[in-house]
C-alpha positions as a printed NumPy array, in Angstrom:
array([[-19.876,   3.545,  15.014],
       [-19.039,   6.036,  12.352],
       [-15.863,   5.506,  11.07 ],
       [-13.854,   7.695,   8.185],
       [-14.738,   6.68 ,   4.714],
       [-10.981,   4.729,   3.879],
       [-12.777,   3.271,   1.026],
       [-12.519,   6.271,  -1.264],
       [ -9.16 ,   7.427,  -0.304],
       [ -7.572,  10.369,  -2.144],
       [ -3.864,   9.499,  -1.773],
       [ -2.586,  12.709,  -3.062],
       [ -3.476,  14.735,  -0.251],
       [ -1.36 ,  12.846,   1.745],
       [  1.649,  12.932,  -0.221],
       [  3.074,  16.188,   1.461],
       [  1.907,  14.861,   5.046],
       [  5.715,  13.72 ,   6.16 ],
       [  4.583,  11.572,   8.985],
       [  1.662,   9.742,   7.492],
       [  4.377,   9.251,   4.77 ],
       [  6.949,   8.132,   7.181],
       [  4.385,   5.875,   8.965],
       [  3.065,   4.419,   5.865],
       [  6.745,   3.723,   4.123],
       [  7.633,   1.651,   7.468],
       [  4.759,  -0.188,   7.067],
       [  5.9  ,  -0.852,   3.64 ],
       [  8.727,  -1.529,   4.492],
       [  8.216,  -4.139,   7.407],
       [  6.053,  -6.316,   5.135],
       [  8.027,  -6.539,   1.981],
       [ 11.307,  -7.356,   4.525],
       [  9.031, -10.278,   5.738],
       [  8.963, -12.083,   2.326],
       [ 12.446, -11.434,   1.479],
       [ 11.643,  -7.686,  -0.338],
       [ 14.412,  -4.184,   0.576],
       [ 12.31 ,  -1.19 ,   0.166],
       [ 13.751,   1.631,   1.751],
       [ 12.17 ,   5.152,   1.92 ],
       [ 14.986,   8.918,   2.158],
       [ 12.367,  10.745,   3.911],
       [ 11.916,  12.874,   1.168],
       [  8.271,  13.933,   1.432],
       [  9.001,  15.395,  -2.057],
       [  8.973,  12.428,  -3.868],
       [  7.921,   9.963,  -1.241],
       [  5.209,   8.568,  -3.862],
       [  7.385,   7.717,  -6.501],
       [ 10.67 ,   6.035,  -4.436],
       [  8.23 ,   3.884,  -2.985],
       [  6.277,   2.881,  -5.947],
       [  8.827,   2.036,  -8.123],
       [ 10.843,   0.123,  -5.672],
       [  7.226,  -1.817,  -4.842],
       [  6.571,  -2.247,  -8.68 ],
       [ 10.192,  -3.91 ,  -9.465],
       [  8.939,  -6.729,  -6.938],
       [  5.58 ,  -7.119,  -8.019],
       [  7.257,  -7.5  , -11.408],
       [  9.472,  -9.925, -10.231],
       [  6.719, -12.054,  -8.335],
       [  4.353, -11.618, -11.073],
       [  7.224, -13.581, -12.805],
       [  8.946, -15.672, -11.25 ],
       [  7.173, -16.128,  -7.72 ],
       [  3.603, -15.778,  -7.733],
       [  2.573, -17.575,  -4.523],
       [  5.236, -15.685,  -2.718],
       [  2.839, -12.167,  -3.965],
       [ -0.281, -13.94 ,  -3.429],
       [  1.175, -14.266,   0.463],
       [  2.393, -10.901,   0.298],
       [ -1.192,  -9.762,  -1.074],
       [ -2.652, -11.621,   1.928],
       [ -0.591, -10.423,   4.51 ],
       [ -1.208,  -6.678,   3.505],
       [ -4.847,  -7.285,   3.671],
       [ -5.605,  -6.599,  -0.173],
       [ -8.733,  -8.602,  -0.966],
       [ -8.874, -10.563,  -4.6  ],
       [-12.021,  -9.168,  -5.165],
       [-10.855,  -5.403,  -4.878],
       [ -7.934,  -6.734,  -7.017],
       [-10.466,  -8.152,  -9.498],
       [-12.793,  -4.461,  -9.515],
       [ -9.878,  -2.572, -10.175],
       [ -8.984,  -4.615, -13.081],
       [-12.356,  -4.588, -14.44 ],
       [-12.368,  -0.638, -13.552],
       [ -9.058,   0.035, -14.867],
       [ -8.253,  -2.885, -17.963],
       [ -5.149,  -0.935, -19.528],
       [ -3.126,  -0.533, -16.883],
       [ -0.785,  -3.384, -16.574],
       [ -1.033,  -5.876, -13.414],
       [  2.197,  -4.505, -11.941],
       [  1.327,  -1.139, -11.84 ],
       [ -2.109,  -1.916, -10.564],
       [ -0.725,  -3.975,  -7.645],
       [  1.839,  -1.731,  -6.673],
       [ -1.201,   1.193,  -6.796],
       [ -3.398,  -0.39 ,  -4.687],
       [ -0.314,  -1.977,  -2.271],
       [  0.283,   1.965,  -1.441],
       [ -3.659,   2.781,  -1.157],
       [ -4.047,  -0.434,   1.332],
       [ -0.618,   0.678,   3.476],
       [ -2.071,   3.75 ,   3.757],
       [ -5.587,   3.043,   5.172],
       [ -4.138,   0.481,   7.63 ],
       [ -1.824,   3.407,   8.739],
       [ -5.02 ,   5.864,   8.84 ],
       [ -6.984,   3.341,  10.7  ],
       [ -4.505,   2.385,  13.325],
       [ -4.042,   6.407,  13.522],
       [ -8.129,   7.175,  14.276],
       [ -7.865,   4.667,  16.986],
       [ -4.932,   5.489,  18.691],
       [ -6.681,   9.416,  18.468],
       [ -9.824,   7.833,  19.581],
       [ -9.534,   4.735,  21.842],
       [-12.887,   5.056,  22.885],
       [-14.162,   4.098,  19.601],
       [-12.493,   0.468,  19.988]])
């Protein structure tokens, strides 16, 4: 089966695609609601990238702090591995662990929405 490469996903060029965007902020947005998390998204393709990441990094923040299993559940439940966790920090050793997170929450969110897209375009490939 030949699948899209969502390993090496440019997120910039889909920062101006308004449904991906909408698609991936309610996707967001359901699993931060299911550990006790608001974010909410205008729909404002404009500056999409930014509402959303610096509602997602106040909570990472705040877990990071004060309720680590409850982000280690989150983690899990969005599908973001420890080990790509643990490459990016070994690729990227400057940028602090809340930014990092909150990067790589957005990058997951957005393959699971481009996934579940190529499937629903391609059901034969199930």
């Amino acid at each position: 089966m030949n699948l899209p490469d969502y390993n090496h996903i440019n997120v910039s060029k889909y920062r101006d695609k308004v449904e991906i965007l909408k698609q991936v902020a309610a996707q967001i947005e359901k699993d931060f609601y299911q550990f006790g998390f608001e974010v909410t998204f205008s729909g404002e393709p404009e500056n999409a990238y930014n509402e959303l990441f610096t509602q997602i990094i106040e909570h990472v923040g705040f877990m990071l702090s004060q309720d680590y299993h409850r982000l280690v559940l989150l983690l899990y439940q969005i599908d973001l591995s420890e080990n790509e966790i643990l490459k990016n920090e070994l690729k990227y050793p400057n940028v602090d662990k809340d930014q990092l997170l909150s990067e790589l929450i957005i990058q997951r969110e957005l393959k699971k929405v481009l996934i579940r897209n190529y499937f629903k375009e391609n059901p034969d490939k199930l």
